[in-house]
DSSP file (Angstrom, degrees, kcal/mol; ACC not computed):
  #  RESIDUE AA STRUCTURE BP1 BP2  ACC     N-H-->O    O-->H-N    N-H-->O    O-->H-N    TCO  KAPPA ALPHA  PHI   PSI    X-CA   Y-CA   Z-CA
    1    1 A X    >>        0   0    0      0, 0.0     4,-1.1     0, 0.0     3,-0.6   0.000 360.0 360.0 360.0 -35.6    4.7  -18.9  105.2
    2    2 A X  H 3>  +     0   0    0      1,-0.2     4,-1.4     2,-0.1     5,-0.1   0.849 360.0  61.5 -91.3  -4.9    1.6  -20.3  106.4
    3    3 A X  H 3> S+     0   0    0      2,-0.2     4,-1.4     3,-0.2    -1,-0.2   0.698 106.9  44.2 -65.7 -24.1   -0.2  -19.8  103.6
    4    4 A X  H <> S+     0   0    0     -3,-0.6     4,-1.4     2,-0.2     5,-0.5   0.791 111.9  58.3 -94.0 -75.2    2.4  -22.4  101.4
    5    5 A X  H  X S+     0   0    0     -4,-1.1     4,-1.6     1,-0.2     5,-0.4   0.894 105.8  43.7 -23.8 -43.2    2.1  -24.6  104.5
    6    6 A X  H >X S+     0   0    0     -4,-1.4     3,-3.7     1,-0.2     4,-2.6   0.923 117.7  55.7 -66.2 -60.9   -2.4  -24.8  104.1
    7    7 A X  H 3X S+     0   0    0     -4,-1.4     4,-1.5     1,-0.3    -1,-0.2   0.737 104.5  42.4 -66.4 -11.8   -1.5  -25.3  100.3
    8    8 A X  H 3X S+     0   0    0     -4,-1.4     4,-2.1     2,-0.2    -1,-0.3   0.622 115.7  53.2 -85.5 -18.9    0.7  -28.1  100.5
    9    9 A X  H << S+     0   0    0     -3,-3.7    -2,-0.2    -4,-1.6    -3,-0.1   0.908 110.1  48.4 -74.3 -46.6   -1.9  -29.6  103.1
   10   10 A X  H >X S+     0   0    0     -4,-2.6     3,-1.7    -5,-0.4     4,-1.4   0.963 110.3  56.3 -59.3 -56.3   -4.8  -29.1  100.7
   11   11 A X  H >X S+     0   0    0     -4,-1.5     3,-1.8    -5,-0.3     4,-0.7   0.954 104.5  42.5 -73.6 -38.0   -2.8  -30.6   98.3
   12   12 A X  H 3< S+     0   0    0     -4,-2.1    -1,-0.3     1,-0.2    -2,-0.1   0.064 110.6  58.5-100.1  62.8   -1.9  -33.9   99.6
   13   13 A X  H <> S+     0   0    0     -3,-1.7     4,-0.9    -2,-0.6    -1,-0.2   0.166 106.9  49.7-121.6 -27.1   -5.6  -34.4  101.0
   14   14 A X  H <X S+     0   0    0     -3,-1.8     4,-2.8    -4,-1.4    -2,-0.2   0.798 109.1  49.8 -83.0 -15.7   -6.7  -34.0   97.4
   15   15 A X  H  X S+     0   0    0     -4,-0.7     4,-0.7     2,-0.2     5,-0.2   0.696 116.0  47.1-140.1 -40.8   -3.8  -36.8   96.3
   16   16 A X  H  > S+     0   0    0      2,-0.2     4,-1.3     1,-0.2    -1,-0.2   0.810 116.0  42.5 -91.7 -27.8   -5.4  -39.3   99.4
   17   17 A X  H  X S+     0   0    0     -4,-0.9     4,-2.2     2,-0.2     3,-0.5   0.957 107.5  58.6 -68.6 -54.8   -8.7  -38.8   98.4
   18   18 A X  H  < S+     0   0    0     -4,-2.8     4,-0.3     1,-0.3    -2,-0.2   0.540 112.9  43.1 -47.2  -7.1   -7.8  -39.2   94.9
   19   19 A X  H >X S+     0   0    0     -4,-0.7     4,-2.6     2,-0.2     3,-1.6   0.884 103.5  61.8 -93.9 -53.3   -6.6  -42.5   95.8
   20   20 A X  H 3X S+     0   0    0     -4,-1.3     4,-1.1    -3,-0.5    -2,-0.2   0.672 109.9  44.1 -66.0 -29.3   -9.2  -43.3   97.7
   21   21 A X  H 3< S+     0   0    0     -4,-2.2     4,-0.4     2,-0.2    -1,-0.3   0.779 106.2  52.3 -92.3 -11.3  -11.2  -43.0   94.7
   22   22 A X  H <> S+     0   0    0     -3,-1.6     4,-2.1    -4,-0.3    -2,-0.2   0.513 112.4  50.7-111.1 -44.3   -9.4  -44.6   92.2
   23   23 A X  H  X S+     0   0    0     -4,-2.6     4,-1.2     1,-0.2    -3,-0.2   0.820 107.6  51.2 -93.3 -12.7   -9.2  -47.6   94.5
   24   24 A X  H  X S+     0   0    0     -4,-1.1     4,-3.2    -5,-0.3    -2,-0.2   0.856 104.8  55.6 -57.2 -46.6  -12.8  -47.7   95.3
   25   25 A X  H  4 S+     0   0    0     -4,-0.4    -2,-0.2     2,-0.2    -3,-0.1   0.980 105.6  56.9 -70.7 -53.2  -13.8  -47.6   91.5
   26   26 A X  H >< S+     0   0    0     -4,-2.1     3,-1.9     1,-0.2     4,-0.3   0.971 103.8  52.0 -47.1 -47.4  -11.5  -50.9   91.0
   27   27 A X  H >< S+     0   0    0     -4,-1.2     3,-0.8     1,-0.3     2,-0.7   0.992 122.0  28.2 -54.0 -53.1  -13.3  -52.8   93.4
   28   28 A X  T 3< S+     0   0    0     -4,-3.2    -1,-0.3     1,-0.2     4,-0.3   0.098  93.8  95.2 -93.2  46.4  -16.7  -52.2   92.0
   29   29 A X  T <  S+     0   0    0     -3,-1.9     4,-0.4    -2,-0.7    -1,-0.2   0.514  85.8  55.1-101.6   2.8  -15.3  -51.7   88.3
   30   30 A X  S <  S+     0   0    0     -3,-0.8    -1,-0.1    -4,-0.3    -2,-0.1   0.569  82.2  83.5-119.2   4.8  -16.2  -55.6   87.9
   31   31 A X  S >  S+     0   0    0     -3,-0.2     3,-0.9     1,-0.1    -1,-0.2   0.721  85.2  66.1 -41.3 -39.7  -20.1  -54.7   89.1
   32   32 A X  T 3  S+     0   0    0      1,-0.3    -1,-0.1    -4,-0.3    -2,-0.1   0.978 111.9  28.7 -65.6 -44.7  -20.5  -53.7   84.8
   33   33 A X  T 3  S+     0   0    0     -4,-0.4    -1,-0.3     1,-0.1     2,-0.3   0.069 124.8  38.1-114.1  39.7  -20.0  -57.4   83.5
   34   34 A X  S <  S-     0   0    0     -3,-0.9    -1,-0.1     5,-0.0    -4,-0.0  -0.891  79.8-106.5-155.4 146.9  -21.4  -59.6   86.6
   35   35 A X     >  -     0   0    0     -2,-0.3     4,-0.9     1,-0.1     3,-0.1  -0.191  33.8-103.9 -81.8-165.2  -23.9  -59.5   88.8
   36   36 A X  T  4 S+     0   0    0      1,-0.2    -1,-0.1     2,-0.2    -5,-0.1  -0.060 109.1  57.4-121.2  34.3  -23.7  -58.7   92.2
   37   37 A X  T  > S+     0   0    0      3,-0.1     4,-1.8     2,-0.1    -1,-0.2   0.328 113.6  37.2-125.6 -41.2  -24.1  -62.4   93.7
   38   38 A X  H  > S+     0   0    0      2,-0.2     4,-1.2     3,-0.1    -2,-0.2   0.709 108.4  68.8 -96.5 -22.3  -21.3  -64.1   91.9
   39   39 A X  H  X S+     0   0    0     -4,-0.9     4,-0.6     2,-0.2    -3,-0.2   0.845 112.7  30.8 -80.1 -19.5  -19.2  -60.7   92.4
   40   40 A X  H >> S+     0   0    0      2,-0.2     4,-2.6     3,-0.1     3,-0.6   0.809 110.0  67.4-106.7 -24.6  -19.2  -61.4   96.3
   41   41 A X  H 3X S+     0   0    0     -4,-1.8     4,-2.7     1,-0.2     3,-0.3   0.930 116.4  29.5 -28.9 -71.7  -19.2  -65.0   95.9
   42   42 A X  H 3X S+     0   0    0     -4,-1.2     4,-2.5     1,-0.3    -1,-0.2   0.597 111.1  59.5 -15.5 -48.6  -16.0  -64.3   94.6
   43   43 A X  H <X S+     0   0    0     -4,-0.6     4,-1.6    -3,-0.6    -1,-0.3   0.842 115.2  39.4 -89.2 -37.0  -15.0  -61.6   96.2
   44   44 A X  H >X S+     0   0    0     -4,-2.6     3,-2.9    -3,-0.3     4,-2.2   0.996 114.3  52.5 -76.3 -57.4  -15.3  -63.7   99.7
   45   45 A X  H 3X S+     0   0    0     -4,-2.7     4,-0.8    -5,-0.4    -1,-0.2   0.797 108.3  55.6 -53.0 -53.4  -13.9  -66.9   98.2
   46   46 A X  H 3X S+     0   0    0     -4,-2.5     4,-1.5     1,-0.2    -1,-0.3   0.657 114.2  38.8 -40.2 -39.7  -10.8  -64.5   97.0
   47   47 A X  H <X S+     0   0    0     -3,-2.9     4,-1.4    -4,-1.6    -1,-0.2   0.714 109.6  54.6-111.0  -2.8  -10.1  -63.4  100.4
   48   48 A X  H  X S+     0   0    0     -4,-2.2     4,-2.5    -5,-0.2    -2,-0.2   0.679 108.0  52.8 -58.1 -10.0  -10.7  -66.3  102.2
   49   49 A X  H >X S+     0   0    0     -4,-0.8     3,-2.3    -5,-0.3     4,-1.3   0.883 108.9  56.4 -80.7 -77.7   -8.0  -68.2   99.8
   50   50 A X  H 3X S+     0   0    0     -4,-1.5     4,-1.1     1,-0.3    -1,-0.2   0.507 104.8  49.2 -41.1 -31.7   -5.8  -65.4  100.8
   51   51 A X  H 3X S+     0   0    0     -4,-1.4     4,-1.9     2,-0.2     5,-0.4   0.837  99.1  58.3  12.8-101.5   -6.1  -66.1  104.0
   52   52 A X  H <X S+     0   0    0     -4,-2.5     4,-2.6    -3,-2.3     5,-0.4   0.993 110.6  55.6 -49.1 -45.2   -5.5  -69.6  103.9
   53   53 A X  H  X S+     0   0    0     -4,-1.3     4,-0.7     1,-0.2    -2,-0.2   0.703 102.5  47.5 -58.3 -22.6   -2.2  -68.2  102.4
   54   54 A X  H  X S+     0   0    0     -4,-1.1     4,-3.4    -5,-0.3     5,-0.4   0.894 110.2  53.2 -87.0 -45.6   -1.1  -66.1  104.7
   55   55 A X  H  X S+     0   0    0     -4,-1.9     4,-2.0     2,-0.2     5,-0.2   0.935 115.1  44.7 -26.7 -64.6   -1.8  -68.9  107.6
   56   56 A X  H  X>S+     0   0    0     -4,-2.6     4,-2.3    -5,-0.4     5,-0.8   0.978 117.5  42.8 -45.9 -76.2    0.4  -71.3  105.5
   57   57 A X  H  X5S+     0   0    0     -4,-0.7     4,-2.5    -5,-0.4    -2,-0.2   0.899 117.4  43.4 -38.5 -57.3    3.1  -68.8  104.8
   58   58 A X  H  X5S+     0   0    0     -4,-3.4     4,-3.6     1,-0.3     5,-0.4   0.988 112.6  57.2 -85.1 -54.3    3.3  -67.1  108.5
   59   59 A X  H >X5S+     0   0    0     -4,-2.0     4,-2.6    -5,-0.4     3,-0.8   0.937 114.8  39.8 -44.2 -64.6    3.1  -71.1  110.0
   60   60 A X  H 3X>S+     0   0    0     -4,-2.3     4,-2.1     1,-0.2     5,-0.5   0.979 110.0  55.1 -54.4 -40.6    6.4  -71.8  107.8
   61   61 A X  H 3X<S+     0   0    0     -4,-2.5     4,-1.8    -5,-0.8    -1,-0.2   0.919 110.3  44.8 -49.9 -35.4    7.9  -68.8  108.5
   62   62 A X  H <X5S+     0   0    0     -4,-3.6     4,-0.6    -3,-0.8    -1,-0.2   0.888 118.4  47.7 -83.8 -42.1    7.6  -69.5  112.4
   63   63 A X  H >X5S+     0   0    0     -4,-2.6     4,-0.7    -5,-0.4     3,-0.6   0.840 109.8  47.4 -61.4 -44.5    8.8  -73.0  111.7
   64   64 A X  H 3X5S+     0   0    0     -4,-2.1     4,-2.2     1,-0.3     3,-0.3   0.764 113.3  53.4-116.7 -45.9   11.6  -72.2  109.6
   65   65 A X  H 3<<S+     0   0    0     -4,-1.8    -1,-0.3    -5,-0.5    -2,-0.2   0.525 112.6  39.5 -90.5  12.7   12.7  -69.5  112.2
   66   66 A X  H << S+     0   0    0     -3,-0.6    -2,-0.2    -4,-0.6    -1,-0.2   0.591 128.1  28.3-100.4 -17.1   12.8  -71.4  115.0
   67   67 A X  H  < S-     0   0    0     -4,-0.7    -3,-0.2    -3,-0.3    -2,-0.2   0.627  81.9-134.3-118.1 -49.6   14.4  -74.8  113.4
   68   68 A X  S  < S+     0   0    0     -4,-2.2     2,-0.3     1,-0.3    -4,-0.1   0.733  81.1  94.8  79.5  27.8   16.2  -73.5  110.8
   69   69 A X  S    S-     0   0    0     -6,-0.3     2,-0.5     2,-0.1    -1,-0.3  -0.940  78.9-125.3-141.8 135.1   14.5  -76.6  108.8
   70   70 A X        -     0   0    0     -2,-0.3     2,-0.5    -3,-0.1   -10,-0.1  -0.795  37.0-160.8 -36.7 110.3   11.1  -76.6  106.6
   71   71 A X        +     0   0    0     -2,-0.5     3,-0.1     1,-0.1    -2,-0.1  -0.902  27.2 156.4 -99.5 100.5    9.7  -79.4  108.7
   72   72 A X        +     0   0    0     -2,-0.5    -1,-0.1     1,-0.1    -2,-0.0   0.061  50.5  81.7-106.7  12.4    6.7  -81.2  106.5
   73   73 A X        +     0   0    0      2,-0.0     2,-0.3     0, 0.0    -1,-0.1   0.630  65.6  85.6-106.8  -2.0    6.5  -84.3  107.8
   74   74 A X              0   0    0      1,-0.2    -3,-0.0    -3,-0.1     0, 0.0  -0.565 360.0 360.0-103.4-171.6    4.6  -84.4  110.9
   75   75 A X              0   0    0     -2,-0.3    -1,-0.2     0, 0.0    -2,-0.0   0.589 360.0 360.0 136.6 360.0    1.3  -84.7  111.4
């Protein structure tokens, strides 16, 4: 019995690494065709935008559940 238990542990430590790896290699998979000065220009610019999006979004969202209104006129 404990023996199935370590092998089911083992296996999903191989299944979280294997992710772990797989999502590492996308991030740098775009190192091959740019160099590495416009790949964090980007990369910063990308998650500041996002950012800005979630700020926008969460700020309506708080508006919207407290009013019941999209309010876009003050200011």
């Amino acid at each position: 019995m404990a023996a199935v238990d370590i092998a089911e542990q083992q296996g999903t430590d191989i299944k979280k690494w294997a992710g772990w790896i797989v999502g590492i290699g996308i991030w740098f998979l775009p190192l091959f065709g740019m160099d590495f000065n416009t790949y964090m220009v980007l990369t910063i610019a990308g998650l500041s935008m996002g950012m800005l999006m979630f700020l926008t979004a969460s700020g309506f969202s708080l508006i919207f559940g407290l009013m019941d209104v999209l309010n876009l006129a003050h200011g």
